[in-house]
N, C-alpha and C positions, 0 to 999 in steps of 0.2 A: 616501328612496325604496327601502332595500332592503327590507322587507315586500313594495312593490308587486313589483320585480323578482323577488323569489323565489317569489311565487305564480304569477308569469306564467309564469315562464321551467317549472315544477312543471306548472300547467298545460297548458303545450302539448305536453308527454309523455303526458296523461292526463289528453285532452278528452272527457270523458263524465261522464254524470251522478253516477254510482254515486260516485266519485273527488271531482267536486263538492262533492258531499250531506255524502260523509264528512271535507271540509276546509273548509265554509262558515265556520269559525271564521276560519279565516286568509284567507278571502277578506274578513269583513268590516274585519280589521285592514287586508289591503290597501286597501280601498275607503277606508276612514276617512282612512291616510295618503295618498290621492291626493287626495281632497277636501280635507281639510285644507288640501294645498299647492294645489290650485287656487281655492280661496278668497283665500287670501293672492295669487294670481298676478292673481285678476281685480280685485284692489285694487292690486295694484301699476300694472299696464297704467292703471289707471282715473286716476293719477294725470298720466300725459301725455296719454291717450286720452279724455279726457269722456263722450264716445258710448257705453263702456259700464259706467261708474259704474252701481252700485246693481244688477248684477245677479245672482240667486244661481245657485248650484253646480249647482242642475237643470235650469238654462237653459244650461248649458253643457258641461254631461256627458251620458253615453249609459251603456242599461242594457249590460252583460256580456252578456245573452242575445243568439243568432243569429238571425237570420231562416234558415230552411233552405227555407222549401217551394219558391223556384224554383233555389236553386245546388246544383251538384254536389258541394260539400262540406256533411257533412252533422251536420260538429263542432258541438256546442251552444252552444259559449259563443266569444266572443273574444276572443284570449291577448293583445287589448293592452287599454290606456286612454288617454283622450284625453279632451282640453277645446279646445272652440269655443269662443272668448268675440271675440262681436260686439255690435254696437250690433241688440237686441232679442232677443240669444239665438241658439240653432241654427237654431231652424225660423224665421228672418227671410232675408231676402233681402239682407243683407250679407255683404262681406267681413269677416274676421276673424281671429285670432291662433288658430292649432292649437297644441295643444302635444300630445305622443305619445309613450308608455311600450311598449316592445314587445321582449323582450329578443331577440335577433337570432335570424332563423330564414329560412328559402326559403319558407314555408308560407301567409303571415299575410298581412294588410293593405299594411304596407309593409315589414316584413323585419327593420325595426331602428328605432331610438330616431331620433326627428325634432320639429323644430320648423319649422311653414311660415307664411306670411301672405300672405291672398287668396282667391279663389276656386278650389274645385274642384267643375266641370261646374257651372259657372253657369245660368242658365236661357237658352232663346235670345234674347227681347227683353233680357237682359241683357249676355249675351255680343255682341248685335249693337250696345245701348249703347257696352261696352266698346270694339269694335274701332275705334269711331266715334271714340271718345275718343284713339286711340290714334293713328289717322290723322291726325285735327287736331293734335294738341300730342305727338305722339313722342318728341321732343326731353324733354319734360317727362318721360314715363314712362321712358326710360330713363337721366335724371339722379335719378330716385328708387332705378333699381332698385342705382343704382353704389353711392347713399348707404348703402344695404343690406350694409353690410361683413360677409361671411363668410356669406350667401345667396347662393342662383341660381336664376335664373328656371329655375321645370321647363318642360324643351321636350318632353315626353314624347307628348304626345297634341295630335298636330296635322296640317293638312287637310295634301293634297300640294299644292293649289294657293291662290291665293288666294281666298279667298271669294267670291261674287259681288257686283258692286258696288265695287268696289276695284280699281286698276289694276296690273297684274302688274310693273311697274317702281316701287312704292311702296317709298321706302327701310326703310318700316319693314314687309315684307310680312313676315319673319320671324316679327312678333309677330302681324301679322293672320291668319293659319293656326292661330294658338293656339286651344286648343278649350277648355281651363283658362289660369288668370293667376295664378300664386300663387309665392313665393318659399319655396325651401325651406331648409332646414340642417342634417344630419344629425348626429345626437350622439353620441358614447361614455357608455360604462358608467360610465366616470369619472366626465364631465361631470353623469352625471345622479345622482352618488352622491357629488359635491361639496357639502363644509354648506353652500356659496354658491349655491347651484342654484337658489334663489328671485332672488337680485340679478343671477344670469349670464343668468336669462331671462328678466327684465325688460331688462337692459340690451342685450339682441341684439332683441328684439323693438321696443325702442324706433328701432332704426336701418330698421323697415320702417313707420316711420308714414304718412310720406310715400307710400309703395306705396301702404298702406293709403286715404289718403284719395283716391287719386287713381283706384281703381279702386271706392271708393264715391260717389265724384260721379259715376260713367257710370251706377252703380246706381239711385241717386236720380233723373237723367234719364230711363231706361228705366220709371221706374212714375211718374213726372210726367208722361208727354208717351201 
């Protein structure tokens, strides 16, 4: 991954087009070496995950370009890279295995190099599945999230109260306040410029399946019913 890191980290010094244009060479060796390794990741996953065997790299990557017309930042491109790989792709309505290249900065998406599994800002009948799910079988979601060795539930974005529908002494109201559900793991430069870096993140991703399938059976309820 150092191609990818040294365009990004080049890039976020000199976010403009002009800068762009005249290093598109070396953006497409980074792109190359990112896919590359997310081809290989979404075959890896695929071999304990079934659900998203057989899908390709453009179902699970995103263009570089920014959308600008409603944000205040008005940088063109985005100094990271990342891959969703879920059962049908990005634009599906599952959970799924992020993985995310960002050499570290205050500026960006998320600041630094992370691996998560789950949802972020789910939709409401889905998030209202989930809490549903979460409510009944607690017990169940939080012996997945333990199995999860070296993730943490993000608690970042959540109500102050409990939702409506819920009783405000539910042991597990901490997690029904949740507005996202997703396990994170933040990485080093090391970590991600280790020649193992393909088997380290298969085998970290592998310890959040259980997360994984437990917050896609509330999914699958939420567009069945």
């Amino acid at each position: 991954m150092d191609k990818v890191i040294d365009f990004l980290r080049q890039l976020q010094q000199n976010n403009n087009r002009d800068w762009f244009e005249d290093n598109k060479t070396k953006y497409r060796e980074a792109i190359d070496q990112f896919n590359a390794f997310a081809e290989k990741l979404i075959a890896g996953i695929g071999e304990f995950d079934e659900t998203v065997r057989g899908l390709q790299v453009k179902e699970c990557t995103y263009r570089i370009y920014r959308d600008v017309r409603f944000s205040k930042n008005k940088e063109p491109y985005k100094s990271h890279m990342g891959a969703y790989i879920c059962r049908g792709g990005k634009k599906s309505n599952y959970a799924g295995y992020y993985f995310h290249i960002e050499p570290k900065n205050e500026r960006d998406f998320v600041g630094q190099h992370l691996m998560s599994s789950g949802f972020y800002l789910p939709e409401p009948k889905t998030l209202k599945s989930l809490r549903d799910e979460i409510f009944d079988n607690g017990e169940r979601f939080i012996a997945a999230i333990k199995k999860a060795d070296g993730f943490r539930l993000n608690m970042d974005n959540v109500l102050k109260k409990n939702p409506v529908g819920y009783p405000k002494d539910s042991p597990y109201s901490e997690y029904l306040r949740l507005k996202d559900m997703y396990l994170e793991q933040f990485l080093s430069d090391d970590f991600i410029l280790s020649p193992n870096l393909l088997e380290n993140v298969i085998a970290q991703f592998r310890k959040t399946k259980e997360f994984l399938y437990f917050v896609n059976e509330a999914s699958e309820y939420a567009y069945d019913n």
